[in-house]
C-alpha positions as CSV (number, residue, x, y, z in Angstrom):
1,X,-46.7,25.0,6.8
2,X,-48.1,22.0,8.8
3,X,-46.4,19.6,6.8
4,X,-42.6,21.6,6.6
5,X,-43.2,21.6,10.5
6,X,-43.9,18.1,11.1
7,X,-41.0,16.6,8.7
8,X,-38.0,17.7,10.8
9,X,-39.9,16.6,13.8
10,X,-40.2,13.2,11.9
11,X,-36.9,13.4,11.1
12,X,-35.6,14.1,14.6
13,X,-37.2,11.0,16.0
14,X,-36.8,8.5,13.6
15,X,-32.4,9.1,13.7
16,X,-32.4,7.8,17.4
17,X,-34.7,4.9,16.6
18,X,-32.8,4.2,14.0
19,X,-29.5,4.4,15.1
20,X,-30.9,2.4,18.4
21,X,-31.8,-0.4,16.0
22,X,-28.6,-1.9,13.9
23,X,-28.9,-3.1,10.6
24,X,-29.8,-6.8,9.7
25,X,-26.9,-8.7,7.9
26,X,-29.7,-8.9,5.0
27,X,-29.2,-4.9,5.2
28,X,-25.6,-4.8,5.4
29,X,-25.3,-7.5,2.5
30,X,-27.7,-5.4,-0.1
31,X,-25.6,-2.0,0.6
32,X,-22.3,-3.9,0.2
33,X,-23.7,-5.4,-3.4
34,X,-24.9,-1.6,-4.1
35,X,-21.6,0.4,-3.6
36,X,-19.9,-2.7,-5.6
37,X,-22.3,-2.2,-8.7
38,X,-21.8,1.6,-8.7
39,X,-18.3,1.5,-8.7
40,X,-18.4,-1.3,-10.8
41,X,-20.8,0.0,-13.7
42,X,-20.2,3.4,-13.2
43,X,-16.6,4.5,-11.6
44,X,-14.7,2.0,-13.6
45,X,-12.5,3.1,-16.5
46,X,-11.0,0.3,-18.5
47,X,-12.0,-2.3,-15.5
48,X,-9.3,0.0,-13.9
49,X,-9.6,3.1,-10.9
50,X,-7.8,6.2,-9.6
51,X,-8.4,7.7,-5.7
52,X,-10.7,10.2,-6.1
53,X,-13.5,11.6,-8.3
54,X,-16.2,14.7,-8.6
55,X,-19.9,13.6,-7.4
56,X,-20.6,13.4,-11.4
57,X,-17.5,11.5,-12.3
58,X,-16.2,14.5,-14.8
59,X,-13.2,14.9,-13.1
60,X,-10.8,12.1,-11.5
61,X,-7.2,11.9,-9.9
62,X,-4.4,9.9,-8.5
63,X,-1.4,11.1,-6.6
64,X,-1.4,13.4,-9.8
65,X,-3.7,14.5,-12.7
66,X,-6.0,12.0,-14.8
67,X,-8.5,11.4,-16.9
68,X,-10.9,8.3,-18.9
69,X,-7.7,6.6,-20.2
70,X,-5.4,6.7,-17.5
71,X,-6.1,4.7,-13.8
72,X,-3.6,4.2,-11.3
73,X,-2.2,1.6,-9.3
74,X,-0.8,3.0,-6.5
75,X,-3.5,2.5,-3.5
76,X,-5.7,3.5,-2.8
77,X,-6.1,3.0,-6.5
78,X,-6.8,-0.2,-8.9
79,X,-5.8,-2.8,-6.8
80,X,-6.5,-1.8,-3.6
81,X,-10.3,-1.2,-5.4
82,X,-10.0,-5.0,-6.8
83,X,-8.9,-6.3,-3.2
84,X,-12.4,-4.7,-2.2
85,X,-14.3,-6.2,-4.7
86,X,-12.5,-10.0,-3.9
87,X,-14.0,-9.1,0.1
88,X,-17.5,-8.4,-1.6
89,X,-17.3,-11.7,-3.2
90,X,-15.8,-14.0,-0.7
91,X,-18.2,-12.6,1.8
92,X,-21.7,-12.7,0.0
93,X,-20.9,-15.0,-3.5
94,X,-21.9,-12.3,-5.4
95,X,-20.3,-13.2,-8.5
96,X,-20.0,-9.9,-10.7
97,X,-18.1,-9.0,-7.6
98,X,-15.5,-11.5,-8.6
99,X,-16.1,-10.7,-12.5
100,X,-15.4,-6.5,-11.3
101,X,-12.0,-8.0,-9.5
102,X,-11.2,-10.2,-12.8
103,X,-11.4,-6.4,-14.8
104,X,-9.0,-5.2,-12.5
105,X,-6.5,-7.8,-13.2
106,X,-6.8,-8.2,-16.8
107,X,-6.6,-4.4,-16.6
108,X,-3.2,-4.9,-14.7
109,X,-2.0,-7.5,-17.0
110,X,-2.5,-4.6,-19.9
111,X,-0.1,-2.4,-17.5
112,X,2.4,-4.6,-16.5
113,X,6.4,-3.4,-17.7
114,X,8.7,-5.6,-19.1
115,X,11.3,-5.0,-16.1
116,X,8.0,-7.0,-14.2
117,X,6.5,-4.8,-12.2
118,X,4.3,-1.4,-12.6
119,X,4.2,2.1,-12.6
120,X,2.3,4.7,-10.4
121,X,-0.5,4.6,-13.4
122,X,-1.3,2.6,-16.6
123,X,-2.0,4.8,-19.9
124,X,-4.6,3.8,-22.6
125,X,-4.0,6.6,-24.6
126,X,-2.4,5.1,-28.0
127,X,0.4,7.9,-28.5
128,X,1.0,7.7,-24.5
129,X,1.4,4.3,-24.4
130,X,4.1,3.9,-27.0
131,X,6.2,5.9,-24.7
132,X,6.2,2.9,-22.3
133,X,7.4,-0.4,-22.5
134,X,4.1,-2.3,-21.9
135,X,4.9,-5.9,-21.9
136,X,2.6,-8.3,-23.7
137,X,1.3,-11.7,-22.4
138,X,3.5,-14.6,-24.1
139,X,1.5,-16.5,-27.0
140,X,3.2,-19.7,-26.4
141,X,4.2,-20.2,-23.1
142,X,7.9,-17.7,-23.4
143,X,7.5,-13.9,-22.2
144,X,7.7,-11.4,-25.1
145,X,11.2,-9.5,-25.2
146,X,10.5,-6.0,-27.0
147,X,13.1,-5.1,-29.0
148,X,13.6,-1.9,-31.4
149,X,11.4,-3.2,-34.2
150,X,8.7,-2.8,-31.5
151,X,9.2,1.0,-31.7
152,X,8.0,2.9,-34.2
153,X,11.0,5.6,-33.3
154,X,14.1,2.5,-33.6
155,X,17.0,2.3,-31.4
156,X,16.6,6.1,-29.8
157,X,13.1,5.2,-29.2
158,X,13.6,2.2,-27.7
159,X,16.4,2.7,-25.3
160,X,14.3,5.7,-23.9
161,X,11.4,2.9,-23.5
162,X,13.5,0.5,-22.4
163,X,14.8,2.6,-18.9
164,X,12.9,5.4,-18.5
165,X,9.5,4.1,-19.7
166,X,10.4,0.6,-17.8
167,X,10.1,1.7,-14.5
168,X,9.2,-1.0,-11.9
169,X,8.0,1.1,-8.5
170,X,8.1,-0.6,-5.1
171,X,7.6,2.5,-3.8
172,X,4.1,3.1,-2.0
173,X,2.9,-0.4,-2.2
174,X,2.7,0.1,-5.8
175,X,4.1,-3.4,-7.5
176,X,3.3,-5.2,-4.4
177,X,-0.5,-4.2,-4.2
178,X,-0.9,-5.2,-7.8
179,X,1.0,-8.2,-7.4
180,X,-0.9,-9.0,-4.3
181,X,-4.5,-8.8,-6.9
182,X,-3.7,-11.0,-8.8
183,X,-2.5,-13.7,-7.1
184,X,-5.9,-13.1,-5.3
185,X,-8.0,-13.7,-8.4
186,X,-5.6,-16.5,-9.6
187,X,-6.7,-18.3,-6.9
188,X,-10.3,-17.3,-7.1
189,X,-10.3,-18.4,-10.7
190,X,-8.7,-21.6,-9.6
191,X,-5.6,-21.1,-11.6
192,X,-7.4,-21.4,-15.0
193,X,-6.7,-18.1,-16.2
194,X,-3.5,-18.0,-18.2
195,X,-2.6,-14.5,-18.5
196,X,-3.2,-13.6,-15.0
197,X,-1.1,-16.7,-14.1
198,X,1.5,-15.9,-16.0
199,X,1.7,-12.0,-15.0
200,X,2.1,-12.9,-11.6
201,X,5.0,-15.4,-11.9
202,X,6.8,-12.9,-14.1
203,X,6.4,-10.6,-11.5
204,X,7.4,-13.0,-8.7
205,X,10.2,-13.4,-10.5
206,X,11.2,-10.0,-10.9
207,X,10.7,-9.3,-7.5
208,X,12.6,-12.1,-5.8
209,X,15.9,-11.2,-8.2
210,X,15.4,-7.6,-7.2
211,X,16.2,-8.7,-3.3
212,X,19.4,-7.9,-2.6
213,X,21.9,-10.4,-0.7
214,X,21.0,-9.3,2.6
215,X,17.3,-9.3,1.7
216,X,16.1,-5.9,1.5
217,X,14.6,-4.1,-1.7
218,X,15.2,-0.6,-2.8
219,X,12.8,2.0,-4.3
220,X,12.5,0.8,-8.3
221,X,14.2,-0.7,-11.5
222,X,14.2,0.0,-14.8
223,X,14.8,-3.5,-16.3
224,X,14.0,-6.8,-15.6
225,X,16.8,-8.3,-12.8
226,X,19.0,-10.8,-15.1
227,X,20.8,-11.7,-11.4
228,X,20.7,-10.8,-8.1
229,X,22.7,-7.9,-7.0
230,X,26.1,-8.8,-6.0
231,X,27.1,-9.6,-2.6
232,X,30.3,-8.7,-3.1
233,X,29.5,-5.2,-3.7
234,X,26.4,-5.0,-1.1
235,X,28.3,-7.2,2.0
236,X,25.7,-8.9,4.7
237,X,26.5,-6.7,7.7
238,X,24.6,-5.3,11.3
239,X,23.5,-1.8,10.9
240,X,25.5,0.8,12.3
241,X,26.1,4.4,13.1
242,X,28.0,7.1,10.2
243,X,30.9,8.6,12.0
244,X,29.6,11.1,10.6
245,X,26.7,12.6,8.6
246,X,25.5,16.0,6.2
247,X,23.2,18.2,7.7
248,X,22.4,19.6,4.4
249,X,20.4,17.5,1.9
250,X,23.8,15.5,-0.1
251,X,21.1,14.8,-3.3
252,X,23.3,11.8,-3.8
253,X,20.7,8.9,-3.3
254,X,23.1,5.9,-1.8
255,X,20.0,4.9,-0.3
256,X,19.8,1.1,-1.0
257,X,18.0,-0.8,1.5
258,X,14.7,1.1,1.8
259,X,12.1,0.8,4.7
260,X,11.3,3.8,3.6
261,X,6.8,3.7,3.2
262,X,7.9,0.0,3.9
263,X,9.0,-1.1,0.4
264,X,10.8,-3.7,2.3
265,X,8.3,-4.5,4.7
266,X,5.5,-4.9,1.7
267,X,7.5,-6.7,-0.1
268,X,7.9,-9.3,2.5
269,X,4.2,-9.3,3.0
270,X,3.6,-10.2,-0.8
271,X,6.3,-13.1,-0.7
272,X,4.3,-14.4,2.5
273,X,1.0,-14.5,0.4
274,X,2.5,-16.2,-2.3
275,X,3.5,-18.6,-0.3
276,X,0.2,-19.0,1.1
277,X,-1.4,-18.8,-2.2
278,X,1.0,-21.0,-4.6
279,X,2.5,-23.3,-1.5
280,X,5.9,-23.0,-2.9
281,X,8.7,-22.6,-0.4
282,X,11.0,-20.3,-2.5
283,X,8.7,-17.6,-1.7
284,X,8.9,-18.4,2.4
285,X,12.6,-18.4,2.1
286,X,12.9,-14.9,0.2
287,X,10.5,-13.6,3.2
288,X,12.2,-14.8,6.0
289,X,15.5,-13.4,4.2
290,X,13.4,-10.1,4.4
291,X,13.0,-10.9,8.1
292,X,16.6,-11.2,8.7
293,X,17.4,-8.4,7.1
294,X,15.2,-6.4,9.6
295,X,17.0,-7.9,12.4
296,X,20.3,-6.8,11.2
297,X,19.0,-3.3,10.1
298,X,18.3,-2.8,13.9
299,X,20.2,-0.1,15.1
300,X,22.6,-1.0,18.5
301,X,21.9,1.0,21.4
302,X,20.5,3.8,22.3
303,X,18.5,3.9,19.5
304,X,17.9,0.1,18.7
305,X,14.9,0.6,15.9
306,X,15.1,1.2,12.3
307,X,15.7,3.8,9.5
308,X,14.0,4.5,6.8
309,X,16.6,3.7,4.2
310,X,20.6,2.2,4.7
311,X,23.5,2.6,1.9
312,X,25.3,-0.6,1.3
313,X,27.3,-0.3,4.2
314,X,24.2,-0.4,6.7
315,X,24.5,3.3,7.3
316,X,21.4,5.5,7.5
317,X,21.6,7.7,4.7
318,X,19.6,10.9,3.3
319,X,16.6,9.8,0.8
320,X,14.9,13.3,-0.4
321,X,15.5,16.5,1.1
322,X,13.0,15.9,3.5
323,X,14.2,12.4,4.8
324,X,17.4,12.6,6.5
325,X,19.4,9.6,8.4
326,X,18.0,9.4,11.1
327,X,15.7,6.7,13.4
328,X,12.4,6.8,11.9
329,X,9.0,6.7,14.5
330,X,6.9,5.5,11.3
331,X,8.9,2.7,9.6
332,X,9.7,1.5,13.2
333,X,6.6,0.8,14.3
334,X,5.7,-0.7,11.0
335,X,9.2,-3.1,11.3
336,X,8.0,-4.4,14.8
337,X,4.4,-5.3,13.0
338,X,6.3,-7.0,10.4
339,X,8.5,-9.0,12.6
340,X,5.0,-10.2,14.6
341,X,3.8,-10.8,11.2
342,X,6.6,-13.1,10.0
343,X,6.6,-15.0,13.8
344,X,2.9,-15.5,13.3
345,X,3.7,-17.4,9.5
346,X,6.9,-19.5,10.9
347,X,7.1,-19.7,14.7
348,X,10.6,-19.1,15.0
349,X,10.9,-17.0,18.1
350,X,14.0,-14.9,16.6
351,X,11.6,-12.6,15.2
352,X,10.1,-12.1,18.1
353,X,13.6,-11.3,20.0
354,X,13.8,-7.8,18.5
355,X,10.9,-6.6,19.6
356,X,11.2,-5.9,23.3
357,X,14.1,-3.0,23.0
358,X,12.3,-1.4,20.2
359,X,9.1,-1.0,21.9
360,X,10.6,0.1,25.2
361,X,12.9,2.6,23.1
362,X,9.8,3.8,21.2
363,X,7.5,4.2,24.5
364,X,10.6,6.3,25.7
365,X,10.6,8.4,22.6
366,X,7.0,9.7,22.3
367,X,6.6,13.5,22.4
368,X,4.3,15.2,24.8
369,X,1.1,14.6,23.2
370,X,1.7,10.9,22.9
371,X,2.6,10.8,19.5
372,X,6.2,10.3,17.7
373,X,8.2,12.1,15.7
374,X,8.7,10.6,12.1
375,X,12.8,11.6,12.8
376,X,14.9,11.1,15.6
377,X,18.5,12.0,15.3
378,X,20.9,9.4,15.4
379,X,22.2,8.8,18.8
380,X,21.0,12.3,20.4
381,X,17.7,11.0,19.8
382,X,16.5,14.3,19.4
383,X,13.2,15.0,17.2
384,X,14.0,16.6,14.1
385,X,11.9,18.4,11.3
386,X,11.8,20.8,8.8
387,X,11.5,24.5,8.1
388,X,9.3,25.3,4.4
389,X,12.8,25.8,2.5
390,X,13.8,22.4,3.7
391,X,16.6,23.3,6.2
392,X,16.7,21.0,9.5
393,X,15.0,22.0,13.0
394,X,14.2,21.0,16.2
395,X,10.7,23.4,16.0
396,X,8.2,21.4,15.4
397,X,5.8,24.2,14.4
398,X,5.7,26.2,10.7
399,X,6.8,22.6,9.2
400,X,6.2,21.6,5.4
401,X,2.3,20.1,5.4
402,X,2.8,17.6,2.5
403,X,4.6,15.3,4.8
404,X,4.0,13.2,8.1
405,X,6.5,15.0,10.4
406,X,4.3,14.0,13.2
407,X,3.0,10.6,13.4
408,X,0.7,8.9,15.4
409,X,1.7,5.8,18.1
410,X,0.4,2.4,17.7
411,X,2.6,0.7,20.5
412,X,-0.7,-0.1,22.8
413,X,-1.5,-2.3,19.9
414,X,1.9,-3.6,19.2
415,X,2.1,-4.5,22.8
416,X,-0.8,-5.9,22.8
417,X,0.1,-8.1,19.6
418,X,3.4,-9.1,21.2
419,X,2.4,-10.1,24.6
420,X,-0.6,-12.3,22.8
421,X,2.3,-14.2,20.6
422,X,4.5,-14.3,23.2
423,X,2.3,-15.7,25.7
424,X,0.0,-18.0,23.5
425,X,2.1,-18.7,20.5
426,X,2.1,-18.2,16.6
427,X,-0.7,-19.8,16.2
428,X,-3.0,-17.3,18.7
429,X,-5.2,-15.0,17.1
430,X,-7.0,-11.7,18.2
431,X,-10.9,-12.3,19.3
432,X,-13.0,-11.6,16.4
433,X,-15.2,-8.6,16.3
434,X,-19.0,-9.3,17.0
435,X,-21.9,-8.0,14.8
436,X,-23.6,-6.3,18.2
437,X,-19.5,-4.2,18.7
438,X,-20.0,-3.3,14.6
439,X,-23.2,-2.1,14.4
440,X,-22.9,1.5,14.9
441,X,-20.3,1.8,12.3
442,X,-22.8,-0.1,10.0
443,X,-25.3,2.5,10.6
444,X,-23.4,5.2,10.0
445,X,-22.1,3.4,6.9
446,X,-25.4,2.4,5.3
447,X,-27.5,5.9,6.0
448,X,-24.3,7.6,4.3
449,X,-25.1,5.9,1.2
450,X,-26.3,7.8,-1.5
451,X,-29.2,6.4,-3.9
452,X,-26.8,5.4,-6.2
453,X,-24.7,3.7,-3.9
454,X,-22.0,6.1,-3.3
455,X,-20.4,7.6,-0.2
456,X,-19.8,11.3,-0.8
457,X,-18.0,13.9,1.0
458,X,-16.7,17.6,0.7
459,X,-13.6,17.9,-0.7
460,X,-11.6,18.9,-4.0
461,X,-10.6,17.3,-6.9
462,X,-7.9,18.3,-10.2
463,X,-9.5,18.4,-13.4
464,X,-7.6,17.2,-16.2
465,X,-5.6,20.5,-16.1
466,X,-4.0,19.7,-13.1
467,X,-6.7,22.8,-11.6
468,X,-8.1,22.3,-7.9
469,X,-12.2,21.8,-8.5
470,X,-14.0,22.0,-5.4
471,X,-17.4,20.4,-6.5
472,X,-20.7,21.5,-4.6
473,X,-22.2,17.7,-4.4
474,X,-18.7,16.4,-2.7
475,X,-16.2,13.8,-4.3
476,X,-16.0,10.4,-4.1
477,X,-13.1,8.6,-2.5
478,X,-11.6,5.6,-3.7
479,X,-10.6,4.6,0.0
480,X,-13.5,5.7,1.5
481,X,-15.2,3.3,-0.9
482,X,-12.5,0.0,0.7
483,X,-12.8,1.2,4.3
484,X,-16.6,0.9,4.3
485,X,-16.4,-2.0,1.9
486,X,-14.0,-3.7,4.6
487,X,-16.2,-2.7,7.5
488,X,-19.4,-3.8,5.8
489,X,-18.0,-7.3,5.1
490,X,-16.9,-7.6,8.5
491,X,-20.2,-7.1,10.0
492,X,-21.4,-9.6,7.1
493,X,-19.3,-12.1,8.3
494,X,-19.3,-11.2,11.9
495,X,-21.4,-13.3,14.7
């Protein structure tokens, strides 16, 4: 009885000791290598990852059902996982770190489609993969065409493979992320890796020809681009207002130019890091295109921000039912942080120009609780949502919960960011976190840690029959896993 007394008591001292005390950077390097091993040695499927797992690793899932043979690259998943891995190594040498992120691209390689890009998730399952056309690395220097004789089903088979099961998504960050890996580990291997080499020019490649003339992307395509899209058909042009526009969901998908969970504005972040990774100006050039498409996709007063997706006349246009033209509080913010981004890489102050209006219109647009509505109708500027059978509203409340309707302002930082550039150039960046600011998060983070090195929480998971499993020892989350991998490298490399 003495002893059950006196271990709480223990217990209730040593927490405020502890957390008084922060970690050592000895400390925060040994749990950083410990949650890379586990996920590493044990979470690992083909060198490949999906977002969330049970405690046990029995079940897994992406955005939708998996299992052992199929990980998926949309992030938080494979890539974003091997991004985390690249911070491990870069900030404590720990070379299986770098040999987990090398998995993670040859695993890509494995998944990458012949029309040069990737798919929400990569199959391993024999039967499964045939229904996708998988391209293979070139033997001899030339990229493999697939052809009919490839498919054990001919011509049927193969035109079914060649569209449907071809699918390149720049939707969600899900080509770019992977692209963005393995340029990473290119350069970590020093450019001695063939395969991975060669994936991401093909890639490159693909993605550059997918830019249209004004220099936006849209939301996928199903075969590799032979030529850019014709600017006679989609005309360079200023953004505008539709004379008029449906109220009811027109399910006809003109949507070309897509800011839309900033395909565009990734997209122009990859091209930036190629050029920073393979120094060749091509890349710079399709970026700043990018750029200038963002200025023209401005909208002219009183609404002068940005919609989530424009048809080829510059016309905000409906996406899904739940995504109507209108001025979007989400993609807006995340335009302005581009255009910083792309004045911070070049210096030319026309970037920068936009800025102003947008945040000014955006401070006058925030609802009552200091957040913004993702949709703003076009010139009312009214905040619109959605009832549960998808018909428009102004009531905010009884809205659809699988979608951001509400979202959450970062102008304070934007601000911030633009009055720094503005004031103290390109060049100027934000003071650097110190170890002493970090070190509560660190113990938080480390004393969270399982034994095994994993970070745990409640939650639920699908089992490989699509059925909810709430397990009683928590799931494991992929992002969870890169947030604390992110912070803990910080603090490593922090003063």
């Amino acid at each position: 009885m003495r002893c059950f007394l006196l271990f709480p008591l223990l217990a209730a001292w040593s927490v405020p000791a502890r957390a008084a005390d922060p970690p050592t950077r000895e400390e925060a390097v040994a749990a950083v290598k410990k949650a890379g091993e586990f996920f590493r040695t044990r979470v690992a499927s083909h060198g490949g990852y999906v977002w969330k797992y049970s405690s046990d690793l029995k079940h897994r899932q992406g955005e939708g059902v998996a299992n052992e043979n199929i990980i998926w690259v949309q992030p938080p998943g494979t890539p974003a996982v091997g991004l985390a891995f690249l911070e491990i190594y870069e900030a404590t040498g720990d070379r299986s770190a770098l040999h987990a992120a090398r998995a993670v691209a040859e695993v890509l390689v494995k998944g990458q489609l012949h029309s040069g890009g990737w798919n929400y998730s990569i199959t391993f399952d024999p039967k499964d993969r045939l229904k996708w056309n998988y391209r293979k690395p070139p033997s001899k220097g030339k990229p493999r065409i697939q052809s009919a004789a490839d498919s054990p089903g001919g011509w049927a088979e193969w035109r079914r493979r060649r569209y449907k099961g071809n699918m390149t998504m720049m939707d969600d960050e899900t080509t770019q992320a992977a692209l963005m890996l393995l340029m990473r580990v290119d350069r970590a291997l020093g450019f001695k890796e063939r395969d991975i080499h060669e994936a991401a020019e093909y890639a490159l490649a693909s993605i550059m020809r997918a830019q249209y003339a004004i220099g936006a992307w849209s939301h996928n395509y199903d075969r590799f681009p032979k030529k850019k899209p014709s600017a006679e058909y989609y005309p360079v042009k200023k953004a505008s207002y539709p004379e008029t526009w449906s109220r009811t969901w027109t399910k006809d998908f003109t949507g070309c130019y897509e800011l839309n969970d900033e395909i565009t504005l990734d997209a122009i972040e990859t091209l930036l890091e190629a050029h920073r990774i393979y120094k060749d100006a091509k890349f710079l050039t399709a970026a700043e295109r990018g750029g200038s498409f963002l200025i023209l996709a401005q909208m002219p007063d009183p609404q002068p921000a940005w919609a989530q997706q424009y048809d080829r006349h510059m016309h905000p246009v409906w996406e899904r039912k739940f995504e109507p033209p209108a001025i979007s509080g989400y993609e807006s913010q995340s335009a302005v942080a581009t255009m910083l981004r792309l004045y911070e890489r070049t210096g030319d102050r026309k970037y920068l120009a936009p800025v102003p209006k947008a945040l000014a219109y955006l401070r006058r647009s925030k609802l009552k609780d200091g957040r913004l509505a993702r949709f703003y109708e076009l010139k009312t500027n009214k905040p619109l949502y959605f009832t549960k059978k998808y018909r428009l509203t102004d009531d905010p409340r009884n809205v659809p919960t699988h979608y951001g309707f509400v979202v959450e302002s970062r102008m304070d930082a934007l601000e911030a960011w633009y009055r720094r550039l503005k004031q103290n150039g390109p060049k100027s960046k934000p003071p650097a976190a110190t170890r002493a600011q970090l070190a509560g998060d660190m113990r938080r983070i480390i004393d969270a840690m399982d034994r095994r090195g994993a970070w745990t929480e409640p939650g639920w998971v699908r089992d490989a029959n699509g059925r909810k499993v709430t397990p009683r020892d928590g799931i494991i989350l992929s992002a969870t896993f890169i947030a604390n991998v992110r912070t803990l490298c910080r603090y490593i490399a922090a003063r």
